[in-house]
C-alpha positions as CSV (number, residue, x, y, z in Angstrom):
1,X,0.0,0.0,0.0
2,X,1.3,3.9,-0.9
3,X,0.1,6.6,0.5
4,X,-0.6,10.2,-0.3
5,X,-0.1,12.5,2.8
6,X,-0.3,16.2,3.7
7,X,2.2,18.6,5.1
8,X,2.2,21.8,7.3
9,X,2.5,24.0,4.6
10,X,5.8,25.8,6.1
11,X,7.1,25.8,9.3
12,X,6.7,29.1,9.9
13,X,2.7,28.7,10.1
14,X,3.4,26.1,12.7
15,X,5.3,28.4,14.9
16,X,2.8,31.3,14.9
17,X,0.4,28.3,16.2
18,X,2.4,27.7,18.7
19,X,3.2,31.3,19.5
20,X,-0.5,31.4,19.3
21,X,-1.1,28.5,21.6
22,X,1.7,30.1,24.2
23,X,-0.3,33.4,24.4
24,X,-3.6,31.9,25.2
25,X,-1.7,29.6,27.7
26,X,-0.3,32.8,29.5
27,X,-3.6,34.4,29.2
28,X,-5.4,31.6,30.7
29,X,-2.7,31.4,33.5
30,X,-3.3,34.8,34.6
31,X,-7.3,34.5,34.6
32,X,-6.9,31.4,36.5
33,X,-4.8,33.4,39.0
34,X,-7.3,35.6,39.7
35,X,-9.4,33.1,41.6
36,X,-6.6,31.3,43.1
37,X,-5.1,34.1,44.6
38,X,-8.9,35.6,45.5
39,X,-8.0,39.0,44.3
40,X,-11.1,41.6,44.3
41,X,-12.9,43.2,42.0
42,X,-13.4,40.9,39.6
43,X,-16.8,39.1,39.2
44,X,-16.9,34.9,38.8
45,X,-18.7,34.5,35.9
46,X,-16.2,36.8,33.8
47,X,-13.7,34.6,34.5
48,X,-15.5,31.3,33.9
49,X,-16.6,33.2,30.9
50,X,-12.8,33.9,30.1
51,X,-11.4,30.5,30.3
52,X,-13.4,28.7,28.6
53,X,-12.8,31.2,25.7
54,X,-9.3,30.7,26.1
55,X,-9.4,27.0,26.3
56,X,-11.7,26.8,23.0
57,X,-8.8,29.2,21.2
58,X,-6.4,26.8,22.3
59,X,-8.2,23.9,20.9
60,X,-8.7,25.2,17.8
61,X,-5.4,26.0,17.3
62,X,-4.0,22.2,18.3
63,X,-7.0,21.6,15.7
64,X,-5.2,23.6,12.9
65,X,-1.6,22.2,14.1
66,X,-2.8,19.0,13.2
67,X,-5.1,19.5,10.9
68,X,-2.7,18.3,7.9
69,X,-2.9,14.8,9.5
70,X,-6.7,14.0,9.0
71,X,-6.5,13.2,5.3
72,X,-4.6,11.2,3.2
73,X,-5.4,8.6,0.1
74,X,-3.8,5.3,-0.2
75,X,-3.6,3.0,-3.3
76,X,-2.4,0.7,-4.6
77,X,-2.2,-1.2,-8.4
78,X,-6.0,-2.2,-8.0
79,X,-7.4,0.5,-5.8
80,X,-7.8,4.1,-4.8
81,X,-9.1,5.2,-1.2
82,X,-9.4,8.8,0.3
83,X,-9.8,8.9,3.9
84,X,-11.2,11.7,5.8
85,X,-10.7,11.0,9.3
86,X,-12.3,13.7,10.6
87,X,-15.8,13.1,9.0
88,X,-15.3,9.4,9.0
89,X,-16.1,8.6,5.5
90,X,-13.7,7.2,3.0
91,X,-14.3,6.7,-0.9
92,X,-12.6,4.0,-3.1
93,X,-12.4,4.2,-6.5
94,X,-10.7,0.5,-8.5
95,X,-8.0,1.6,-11.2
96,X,-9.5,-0.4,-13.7
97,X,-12.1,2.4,-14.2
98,X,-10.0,5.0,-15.0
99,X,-9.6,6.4,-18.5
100,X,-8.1,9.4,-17.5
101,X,-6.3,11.5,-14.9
102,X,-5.8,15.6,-14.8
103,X,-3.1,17.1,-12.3
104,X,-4.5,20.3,-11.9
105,X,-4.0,23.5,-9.5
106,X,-6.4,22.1,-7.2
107,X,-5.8,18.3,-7.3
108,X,-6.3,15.4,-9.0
109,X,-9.4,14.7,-11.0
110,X,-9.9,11.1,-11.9
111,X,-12.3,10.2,-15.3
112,X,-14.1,7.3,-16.6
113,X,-15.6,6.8,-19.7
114,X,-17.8,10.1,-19.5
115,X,-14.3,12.8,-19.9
116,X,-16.2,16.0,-18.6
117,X,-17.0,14.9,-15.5
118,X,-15.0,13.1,-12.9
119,X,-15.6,10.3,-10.8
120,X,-12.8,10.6,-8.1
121,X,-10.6,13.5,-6.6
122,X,-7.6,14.1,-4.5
123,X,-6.9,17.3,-3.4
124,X,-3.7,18.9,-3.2
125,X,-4.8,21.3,0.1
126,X,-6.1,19.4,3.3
127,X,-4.6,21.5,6.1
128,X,-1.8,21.8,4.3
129,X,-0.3,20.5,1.2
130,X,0.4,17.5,-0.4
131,X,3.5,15.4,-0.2
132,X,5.6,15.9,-3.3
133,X,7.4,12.8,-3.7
134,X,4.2,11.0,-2.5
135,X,2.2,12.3,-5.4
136,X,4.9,12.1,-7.8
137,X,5.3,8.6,-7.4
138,X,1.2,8.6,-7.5
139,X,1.9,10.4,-11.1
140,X,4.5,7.5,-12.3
141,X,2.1,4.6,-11.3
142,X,-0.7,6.3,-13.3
143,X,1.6,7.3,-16.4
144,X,2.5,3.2,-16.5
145,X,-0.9,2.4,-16.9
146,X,-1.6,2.0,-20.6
147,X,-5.2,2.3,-20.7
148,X,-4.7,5.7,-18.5
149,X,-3.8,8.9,-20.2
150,X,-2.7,11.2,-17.9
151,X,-2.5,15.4,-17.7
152,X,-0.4,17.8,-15.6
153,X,-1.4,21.2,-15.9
154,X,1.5,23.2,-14.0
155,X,5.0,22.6,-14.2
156,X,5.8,23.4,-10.1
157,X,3.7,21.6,-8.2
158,X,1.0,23.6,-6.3
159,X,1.8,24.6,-2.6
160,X,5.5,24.5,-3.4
161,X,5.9,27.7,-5.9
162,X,8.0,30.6,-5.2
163,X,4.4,32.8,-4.3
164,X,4.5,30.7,-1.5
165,X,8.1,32.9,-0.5
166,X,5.5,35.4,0.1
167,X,3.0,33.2,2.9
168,X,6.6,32.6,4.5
169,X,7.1,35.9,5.0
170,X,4.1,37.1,6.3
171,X,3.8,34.0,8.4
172,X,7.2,35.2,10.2
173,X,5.8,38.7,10.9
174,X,2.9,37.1,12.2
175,X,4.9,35.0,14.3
176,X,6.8,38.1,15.7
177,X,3.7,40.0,16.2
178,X,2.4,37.0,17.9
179,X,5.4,36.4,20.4
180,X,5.4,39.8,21.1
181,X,2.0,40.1,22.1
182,X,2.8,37.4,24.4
183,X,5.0,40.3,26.6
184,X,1.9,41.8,28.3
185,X,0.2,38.2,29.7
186,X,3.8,36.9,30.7
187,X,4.2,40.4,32.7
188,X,0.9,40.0,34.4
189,X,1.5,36.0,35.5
190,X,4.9,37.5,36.6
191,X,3.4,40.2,38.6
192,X,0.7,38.3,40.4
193,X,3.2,35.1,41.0
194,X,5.3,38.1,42.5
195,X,3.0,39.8,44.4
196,X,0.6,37.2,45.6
197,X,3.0,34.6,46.7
């Protein structure tokens, strides 16, 4: 069995998760200190209120870290299956009922005998972007295949382009905005830790 897989699309976007993650962690440190340390003027339900805000932002975010890992297809020379873990549905497809295969921008779009419109797809983009070498190797099995006549319609493959130099960049002054944002929640678990103690 092969697989097709997903990766983070840069690590940059996984450290401004993280960063993300460490500023709602500091956050909900210092509302939770409020309580702890019974400090007045500051009313019960707001703070209930606040944490579970900050624990559902935290969630999400793991959900987005990880979120690369829910799909992925896996074939072999008979058969094609996509797996959505997340939904818990898969679809299989066998090779002997393809005619025809299109690498596009968005993914790959598998025909039978009708060629306008396809029976199977693999995306390129699930939470991040498809393996290269998986899919190229995806691309060779297909291209054997004598009954198959396969299409590419880019010549980098999507996800891996230099316009994605630009989503690197602004992923990086994210992540410094980020991290420095995190200043101001560090000072006030600091403070109270200090003063409370």
């Amino acid at each position: 069995m092969n697989i097709i897989s997903y990766r983070y699309t840069n690590s940059f976007r996984q450290f401004l998760l993280l960063t993300g993650m460490l500023y709602f962690l500091l956050s909900l440190a210092g509302t939770l200190m409020v309580p702890i340390f019974n400090i007045e003027g500051y009313e019960t339900k707001a703070i209930i209120a606040l944490c579970i805000y900050y624990i559902f932002a935290i969630a999400i975010l793991i959900f987005i870290f990880r979120s690369h890992k829910f799909c992925y297809t896996l074939y072999d020379e008979e058969t094609i299956t996509y797996y959505n873990r997340l939904t818990r549905k898969d679809r299989s497809i066998e090779i002997s009922e393809i005619k025809k295969a299109v690498l596009g921008k968005k993914g790959v779009n598998l025909y039978g005998e009708d060629p306008s419109n396809p029976i199977f797809f693999i995306p390129f983009f699930r939470g991040g972007r498809v393996d290269a070498l998986e899919i190229d190797k995806f691309y060779k099995m297909l291209k054997e295949k004598e009954d198959v006549s396969v299409y590419k319609e880019f010549t980098v493959l999507p996800g891996y382009g230099k316009p994605w130099i630009i989503l690197k960049i602004l992923y990086v002054f994210l992540t410094a905005l980020t991290l420095l944002s995190c200043a101001t929640p560090l000072a006030v678990v600091i403070i109270l830790w200090q003063n409370f103690m």
